[in-house]
C-alpha positions in Angstrom: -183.4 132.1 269.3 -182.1 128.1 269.9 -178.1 128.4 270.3 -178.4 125.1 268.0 -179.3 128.0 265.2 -177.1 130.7 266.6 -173.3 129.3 266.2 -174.3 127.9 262.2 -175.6 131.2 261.8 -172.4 132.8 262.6 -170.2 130.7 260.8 -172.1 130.9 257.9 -172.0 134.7 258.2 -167.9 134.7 258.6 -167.4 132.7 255.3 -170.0 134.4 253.7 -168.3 136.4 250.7 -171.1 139.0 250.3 -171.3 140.6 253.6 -169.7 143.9 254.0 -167.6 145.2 256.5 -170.1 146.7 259.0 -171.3 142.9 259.2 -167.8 140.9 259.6 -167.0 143.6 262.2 -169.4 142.3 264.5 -168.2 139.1 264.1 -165.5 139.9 266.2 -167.4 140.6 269.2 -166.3 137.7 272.1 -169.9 136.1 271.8 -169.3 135.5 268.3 -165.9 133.6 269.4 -168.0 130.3 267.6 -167.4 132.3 263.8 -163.2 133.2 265.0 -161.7 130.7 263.0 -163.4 130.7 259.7 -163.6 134.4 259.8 -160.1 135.0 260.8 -157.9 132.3 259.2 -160.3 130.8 256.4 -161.2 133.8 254.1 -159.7 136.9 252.6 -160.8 140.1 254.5 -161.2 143.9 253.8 -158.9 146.1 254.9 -160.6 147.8 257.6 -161.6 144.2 258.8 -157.7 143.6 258.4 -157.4 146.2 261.1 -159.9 145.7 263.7 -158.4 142.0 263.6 -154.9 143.3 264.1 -155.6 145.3 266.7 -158.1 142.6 268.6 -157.4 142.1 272.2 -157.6 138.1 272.1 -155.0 136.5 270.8 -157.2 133.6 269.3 -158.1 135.9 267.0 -154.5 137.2 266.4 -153.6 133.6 265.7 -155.8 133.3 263.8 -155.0 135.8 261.3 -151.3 135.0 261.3 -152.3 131.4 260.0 -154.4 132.9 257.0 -153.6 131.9 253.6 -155.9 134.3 251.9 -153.6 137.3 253.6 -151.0 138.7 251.6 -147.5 138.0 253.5 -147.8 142.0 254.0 -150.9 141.9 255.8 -149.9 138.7 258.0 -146.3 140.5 258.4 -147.7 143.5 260.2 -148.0 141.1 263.4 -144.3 140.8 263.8 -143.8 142.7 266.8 -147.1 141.1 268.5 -146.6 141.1 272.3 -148.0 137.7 272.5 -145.1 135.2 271.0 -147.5 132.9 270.4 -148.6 134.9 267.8 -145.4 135.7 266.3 -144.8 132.1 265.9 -148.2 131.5 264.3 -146.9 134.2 261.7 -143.5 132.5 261.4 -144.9 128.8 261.2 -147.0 130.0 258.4 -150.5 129.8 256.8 -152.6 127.1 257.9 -153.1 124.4 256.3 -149.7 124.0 255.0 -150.5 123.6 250.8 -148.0 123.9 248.6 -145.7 126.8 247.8 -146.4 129.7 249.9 -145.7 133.4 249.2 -142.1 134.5 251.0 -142.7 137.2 253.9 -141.0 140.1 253.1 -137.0 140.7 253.6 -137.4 142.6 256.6 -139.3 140.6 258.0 -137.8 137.4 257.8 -134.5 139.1 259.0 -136.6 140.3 262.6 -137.9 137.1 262.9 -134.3 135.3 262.6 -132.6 137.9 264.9 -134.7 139.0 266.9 -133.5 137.6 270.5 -135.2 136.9 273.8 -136.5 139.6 276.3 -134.3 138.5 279.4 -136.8 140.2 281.8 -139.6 138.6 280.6 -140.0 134.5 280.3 -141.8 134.1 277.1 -144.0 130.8 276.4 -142.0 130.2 272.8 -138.7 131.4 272.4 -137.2 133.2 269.5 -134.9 130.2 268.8 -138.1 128.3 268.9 -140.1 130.5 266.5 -136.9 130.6 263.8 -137.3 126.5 263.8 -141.1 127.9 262.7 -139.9 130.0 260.3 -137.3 127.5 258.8 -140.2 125.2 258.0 -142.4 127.4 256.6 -141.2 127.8 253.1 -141.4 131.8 253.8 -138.1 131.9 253.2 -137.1 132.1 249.6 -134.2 130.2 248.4 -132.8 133.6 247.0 -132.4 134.7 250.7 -131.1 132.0 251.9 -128.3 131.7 249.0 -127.2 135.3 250.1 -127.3 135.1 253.6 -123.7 134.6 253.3 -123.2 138.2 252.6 -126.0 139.5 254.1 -124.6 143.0 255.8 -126.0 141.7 259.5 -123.5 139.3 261.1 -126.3 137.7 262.6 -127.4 136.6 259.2 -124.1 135.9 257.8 -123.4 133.0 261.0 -126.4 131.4 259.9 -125.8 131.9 255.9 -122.7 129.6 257.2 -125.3 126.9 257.8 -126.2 126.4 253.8 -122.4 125.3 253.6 -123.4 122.4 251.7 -125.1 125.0 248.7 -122.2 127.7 248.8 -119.5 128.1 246.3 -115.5 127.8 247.0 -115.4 131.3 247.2 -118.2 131.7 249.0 -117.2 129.5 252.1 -114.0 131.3 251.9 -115.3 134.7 252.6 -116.9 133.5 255.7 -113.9 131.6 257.1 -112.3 135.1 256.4 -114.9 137.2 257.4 -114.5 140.4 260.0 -116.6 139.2 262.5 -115.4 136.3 264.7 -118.7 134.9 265.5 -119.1 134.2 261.7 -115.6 133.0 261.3 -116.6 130.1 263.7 -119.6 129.7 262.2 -118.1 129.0 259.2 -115.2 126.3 260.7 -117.8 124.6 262.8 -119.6 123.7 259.5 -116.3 123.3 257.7 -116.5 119.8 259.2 -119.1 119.0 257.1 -116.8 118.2 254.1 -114.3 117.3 256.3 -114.1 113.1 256.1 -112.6 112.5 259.4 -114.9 115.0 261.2 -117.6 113.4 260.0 -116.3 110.2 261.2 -115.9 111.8 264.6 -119.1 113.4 264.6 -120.7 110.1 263.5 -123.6 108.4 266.1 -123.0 105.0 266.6 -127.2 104.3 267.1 -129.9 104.5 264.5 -131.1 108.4 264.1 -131.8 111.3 262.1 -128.9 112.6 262.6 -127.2 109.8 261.7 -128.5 109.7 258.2 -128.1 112.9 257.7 -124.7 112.4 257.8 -124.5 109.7 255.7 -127.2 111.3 252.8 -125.2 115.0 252.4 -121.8 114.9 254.1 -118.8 114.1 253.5 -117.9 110.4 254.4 -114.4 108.9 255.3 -113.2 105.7 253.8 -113.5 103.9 257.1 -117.2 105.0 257.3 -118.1 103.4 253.9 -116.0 100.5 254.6 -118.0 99.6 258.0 -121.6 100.5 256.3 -120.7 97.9 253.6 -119.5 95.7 256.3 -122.3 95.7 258.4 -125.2 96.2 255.6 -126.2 99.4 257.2 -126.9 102.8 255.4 -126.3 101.5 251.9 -128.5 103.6 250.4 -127.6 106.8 252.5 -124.5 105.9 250.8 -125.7 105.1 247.2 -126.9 109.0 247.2 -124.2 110.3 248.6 -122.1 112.3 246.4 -119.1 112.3 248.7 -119.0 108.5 249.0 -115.7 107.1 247.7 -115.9 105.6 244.1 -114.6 102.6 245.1 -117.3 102.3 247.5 -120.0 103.2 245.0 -118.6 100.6 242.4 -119.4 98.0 245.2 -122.9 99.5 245.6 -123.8 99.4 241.9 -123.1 95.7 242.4 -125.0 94.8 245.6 -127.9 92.6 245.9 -130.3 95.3 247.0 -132.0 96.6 243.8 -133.0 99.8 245.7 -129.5 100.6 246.8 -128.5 99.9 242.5 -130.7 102.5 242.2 -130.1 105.3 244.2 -126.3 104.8 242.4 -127.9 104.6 238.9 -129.3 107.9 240.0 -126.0 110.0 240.7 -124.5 112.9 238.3 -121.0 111.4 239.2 -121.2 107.8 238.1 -118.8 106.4 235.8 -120.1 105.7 232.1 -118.4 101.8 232.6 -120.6 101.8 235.6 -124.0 103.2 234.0 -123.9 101.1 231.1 -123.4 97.9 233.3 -126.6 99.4 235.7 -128.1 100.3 232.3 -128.9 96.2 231.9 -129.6 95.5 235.3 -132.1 92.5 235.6 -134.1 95.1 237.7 -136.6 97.3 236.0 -136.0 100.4 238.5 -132.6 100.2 238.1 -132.3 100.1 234.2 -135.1 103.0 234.2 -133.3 105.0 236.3 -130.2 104.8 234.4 -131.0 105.1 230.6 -133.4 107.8 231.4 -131.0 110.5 232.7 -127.8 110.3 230.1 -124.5 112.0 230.8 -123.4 114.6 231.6 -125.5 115.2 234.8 -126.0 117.5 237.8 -126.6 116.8 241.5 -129.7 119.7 241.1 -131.3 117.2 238.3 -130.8 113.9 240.2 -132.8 115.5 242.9 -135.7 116.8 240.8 -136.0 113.3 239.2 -135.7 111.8 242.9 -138.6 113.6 243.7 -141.2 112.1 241.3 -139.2 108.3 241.2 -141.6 105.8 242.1 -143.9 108.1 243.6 -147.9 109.1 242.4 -149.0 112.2 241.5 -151.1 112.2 244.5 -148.7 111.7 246.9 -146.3 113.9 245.4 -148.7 117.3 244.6 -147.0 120.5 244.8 -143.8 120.6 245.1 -141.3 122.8 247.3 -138.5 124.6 245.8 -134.9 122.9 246.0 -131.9 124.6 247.3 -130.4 124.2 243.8 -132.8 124.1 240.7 -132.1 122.5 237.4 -132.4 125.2 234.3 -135.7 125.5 232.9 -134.2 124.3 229.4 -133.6 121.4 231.0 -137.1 120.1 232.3 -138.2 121.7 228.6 -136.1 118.6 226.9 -137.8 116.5 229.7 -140.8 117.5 228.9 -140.1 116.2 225.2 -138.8 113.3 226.8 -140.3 109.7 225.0 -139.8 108.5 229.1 -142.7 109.1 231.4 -140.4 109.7 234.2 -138.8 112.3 232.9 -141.9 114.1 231.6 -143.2 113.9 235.2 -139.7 115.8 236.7 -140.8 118.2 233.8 -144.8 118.8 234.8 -143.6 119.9 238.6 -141.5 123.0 236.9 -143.7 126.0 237.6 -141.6 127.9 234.7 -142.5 125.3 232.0 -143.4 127.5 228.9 -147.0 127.6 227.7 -146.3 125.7 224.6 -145.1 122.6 226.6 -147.4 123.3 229.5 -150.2 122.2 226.7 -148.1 119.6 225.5 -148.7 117.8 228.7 -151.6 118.4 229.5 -152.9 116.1 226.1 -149.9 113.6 228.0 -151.2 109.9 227.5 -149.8 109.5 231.4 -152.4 110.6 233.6 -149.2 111.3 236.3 -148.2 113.5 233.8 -151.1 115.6 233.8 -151.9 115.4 238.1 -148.7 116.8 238.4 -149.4 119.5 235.8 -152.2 120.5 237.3 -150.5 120.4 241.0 -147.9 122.4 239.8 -148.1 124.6 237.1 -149.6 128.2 237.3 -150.9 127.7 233.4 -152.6 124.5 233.5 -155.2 124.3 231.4 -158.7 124.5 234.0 -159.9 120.6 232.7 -156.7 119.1 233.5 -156.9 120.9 236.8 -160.9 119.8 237.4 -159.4 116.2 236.4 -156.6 116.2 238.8 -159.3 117.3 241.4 -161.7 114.3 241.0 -158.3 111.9 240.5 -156.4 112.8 243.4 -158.9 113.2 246.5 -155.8 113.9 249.2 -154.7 117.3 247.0 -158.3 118.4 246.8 -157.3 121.0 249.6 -154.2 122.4 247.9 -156.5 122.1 244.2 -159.2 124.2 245.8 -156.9 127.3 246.3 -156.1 127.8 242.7 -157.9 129.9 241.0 -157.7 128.4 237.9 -159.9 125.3 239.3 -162.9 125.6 237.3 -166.4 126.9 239.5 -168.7 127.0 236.3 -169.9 124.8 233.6 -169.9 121.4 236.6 -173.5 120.6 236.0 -172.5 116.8 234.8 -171.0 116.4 237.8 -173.4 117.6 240.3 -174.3 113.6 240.9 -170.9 112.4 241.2 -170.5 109.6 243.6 -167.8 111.3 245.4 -169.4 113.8 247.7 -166.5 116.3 247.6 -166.9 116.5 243.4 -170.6 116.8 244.2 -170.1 120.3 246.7 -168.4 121.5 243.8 -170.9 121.3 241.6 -173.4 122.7 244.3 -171.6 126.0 244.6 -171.7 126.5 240.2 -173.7 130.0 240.2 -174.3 129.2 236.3 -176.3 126.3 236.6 -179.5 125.7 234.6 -181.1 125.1 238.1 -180.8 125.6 242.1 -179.4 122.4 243.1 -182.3 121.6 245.5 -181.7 117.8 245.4 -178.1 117.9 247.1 -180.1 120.1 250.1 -180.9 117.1 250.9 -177.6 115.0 250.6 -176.3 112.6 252.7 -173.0 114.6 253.1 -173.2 118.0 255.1 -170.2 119.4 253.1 -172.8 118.8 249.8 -176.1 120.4 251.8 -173.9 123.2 252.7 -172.8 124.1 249.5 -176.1 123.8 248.3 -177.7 125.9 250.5 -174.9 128.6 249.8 -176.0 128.5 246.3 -176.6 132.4 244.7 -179.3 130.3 242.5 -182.0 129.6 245.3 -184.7 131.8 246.3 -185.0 134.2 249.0 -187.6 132.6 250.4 -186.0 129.1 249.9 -183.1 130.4 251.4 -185.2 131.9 254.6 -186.6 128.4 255.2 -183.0 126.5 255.1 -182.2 129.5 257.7 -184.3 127.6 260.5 -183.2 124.0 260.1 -180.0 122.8 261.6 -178.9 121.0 258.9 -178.6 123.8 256.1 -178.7 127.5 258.6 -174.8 127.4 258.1 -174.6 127.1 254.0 -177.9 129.4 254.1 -176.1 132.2 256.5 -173.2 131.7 254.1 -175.4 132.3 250.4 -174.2 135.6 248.8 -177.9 136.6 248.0 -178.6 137.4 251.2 -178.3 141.2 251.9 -176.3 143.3 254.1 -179.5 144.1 256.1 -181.0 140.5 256.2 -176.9 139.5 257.6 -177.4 142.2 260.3 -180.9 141.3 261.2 -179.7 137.2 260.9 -176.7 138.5 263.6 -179.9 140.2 265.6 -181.5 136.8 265.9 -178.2 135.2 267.4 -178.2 138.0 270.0 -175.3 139.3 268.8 -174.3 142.9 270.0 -174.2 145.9 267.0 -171.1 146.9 268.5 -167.2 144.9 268.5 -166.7 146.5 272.0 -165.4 144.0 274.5 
């Protein structure tokens, strides 16, 4: 059979949700290396497949599997003590392609994987400080974890606990400058300087750098610090955030020229009432939004929700992580009430939001409003989901993992001019009729999905099997039967067996 037929044929195959077992198993022969990926790292597998993939002598295939997103964190977890590192970082960096919130590993896990230390008899290609960067990153750790690493019972944990210095409490940071254990106690002084003005000072690079500004955004800052910033005209809005700037500084910030600098100080939970009624009038209309939306009294937690929606679209925004400190729920309920579209956005990213006001803004008149719903909210009713999908093309990845994106009832939009609404509609299984037309589309995402459509006939579907440009959506089309999979796997002279 052509190899131009063979390699669709097998990636169809790998994605397609009907076959059983006994055929994904023989996917994982080394000639069928072409189907790896989408086989692997692109669909949710049967446990027995689970195993065979576990066990798999390549690593690709490993890899592969550690980087699925339709694996529960149990299933990708059990590749924690890989041999290959490579692997184990895979796991740690997380599922591929990075969408949204994704599910924490397991305790146990994430305490291996941050410390476990290097073999010293055996160089290894990624380290284990390398693959804890990873699993920093990942969002596998939840915040809950890292708020008790503090006084987690290995000291291990507890010296990097000292790290979240900026989130513990008094007490908290007192414990670990007192604790038993002397690697923790220096833990715990070395990150003692970050509230500490002049350490900051002294720690302070002189050139332009990340580093640099994260200093100036989160820690403490010495007078002569903010005095030289507002001298030179440099990191005035590092400043304007920073809630351990000096008043008088931040009174001289309010008042500078620079309406995005006004803003970032109409934005804090520690300004002065004097000061927000003054920024409250600002000839600016950022800076007067920002400050009569958010009354007093005010918390850091809640300037930083609103901070991430401010002057930002829906689509750009989508799904958003979860912040070391989170407002209360209560709270994004009254912003959800809110007569200030700002505010009701802050309140459509809350994943808690109860039904009641979930369907409140979902009728929102500010589309925002609703994109963000839909990116964010576990309840969102399916059409405001659907719309957020059509009005926010660079989320469609993230939008097509939700299960409450509708599949059904898309006929009106099977001649959309966008071609990634149109695949949707191809794939409907309740459709009046087989979307024949968009086999011959102009997109190959489209033909694909029309050729995978349960709605065609077998003997359609046998033709589209032998031309190039629909054998991968056929191979894929859940009519097909476990017999006419195996004897489409026969035709790419592909082994019965997984045996290397």
């Amino acid at each position: 059979m052509p190899s131009s037929l063979a390699e669709p044929w097998l990636r169809g195959v790998a994605a397609n949700t009907a076959a059983p077992s006994d055929v994904l198993l023989r996917l994982l022969h080394p000639d069928a290396r072409a189907a790896w990926e989408i086989l692997c790292q692109e669909r949710a597998l049967p446990a027995d497949v689970v195993d065979a993939v576990i066990a798999h002598p390549e690593r690709s295939v490993r890899r592969a599997f550690a980087r699925n997103r339709y694996a529960t964190p149990a299933q990708r977890s059990r590749l924690v003590d890989d041999p290959d590192a490579f692997v184990r970082a895979d796991l740690a960096g997380g599922p591929r392609p990075r969408l949204g919130r994704v599910e924490a590993l397991p305790d146990d896990i994430i305490e291996i994987l941050l410390t476990r230390q290097d073999n010293a008899d055996h160089d290894q290609p990624v380290t284990a400080d390398e693959i804890r960067q990873e699993l920093a990153f990942s969002g596998q750790i939840p915040m809950s974890f890292h708020r008790g690493m503090w006084a987690h019972k290995n000291p291990e944990l507890r010296v990097q606990g000292a790290g979240w210095w900026l989130w513990l409490t008094p007490g908290q940071r007192d414990a670990l400058l007192a604790d038993p254990d002397p690697a923790v106690r220096d833990a715990a002084r070395r990150n003692s300087r970050i509230l500490d003005p002049e350490a900051m000072e002294a720690d302070l690079p002189e050139a332009d750098c990340h580093h640099r500004g994260l200093l100036l955004f989160n820690y403490a800052v010495s007078r002569g610090v903010a005095e030289t910033c507002l001298a030179e005209g440099r990191d005035l809005r590092s400043l304007a955030g920073n809630r351990y700037t000096p008043a008088d500084a931040v009174a001289r910030l309010a008042r500078h020229p620079d309406p995005h600098v006004r803003q970032r100080v109409a934005g804090r939970a520690d300004l002065d009432p004097l000061l927000l009624k003054e920024l409250a009038e600002d000839p600016d209309h950022t800076v007067r939004t920002r400050a009569v939306v958010h009354p007093l009294p005010r918390t850091w937690a809640q300037r930083d929700a609103i901070d991430r929606v401010d002057g930002r679209t829906a689509e750009a925004i989508g799904p958003v992580g979860e912040m070391p400190v989170e407002p209360e729920t209560d709270w994004y309920g009254a912003c959800a009430v809110s007569p200030h579209p700002l505010l009701r956005r802050v309140a459509a990213t809350c994943p808690g939001l109860p039904r009641v006001l979930v369907h409140r803004l979902a009728d929102d008149p500010d589309p925002q409003v609703r994109y963000l719903l839909a990116h964010n909210h576990p309840l969102a009713p399916p059409v405001t989901v659907l719309d957020a999908f059509i009005a926010t093309p660079r989320q469609r990845p993230y939008l097509l993992t939700l299960p409450h994106l509708p599949r059904t009832g898309l006929r009106h939009l099977l001649d959309h001019e966008d071609p990634d609404v149109r695949g949707l509609a191809a794939a409907d299984p309740t459709l009046d009729r087989p979307p024949i037309h968009l086999l011959t589309d102009t997109d190959a995402d489209v033909r694909r999905a029309a050729a995978a459509s349960p709605l065609l006939s077998l003997d359609l579907i046998a033709t589209l099997l032998d031309s190039p440009e629909t054998a991968e959506g056929a191979a894929a089309n859940p009519s097909l039967s476990a017999e006419r999979l195996h004897e489409l796997l026969d035709r790419a002279d592909l082994p019965r067996t997984t045996a290397r």
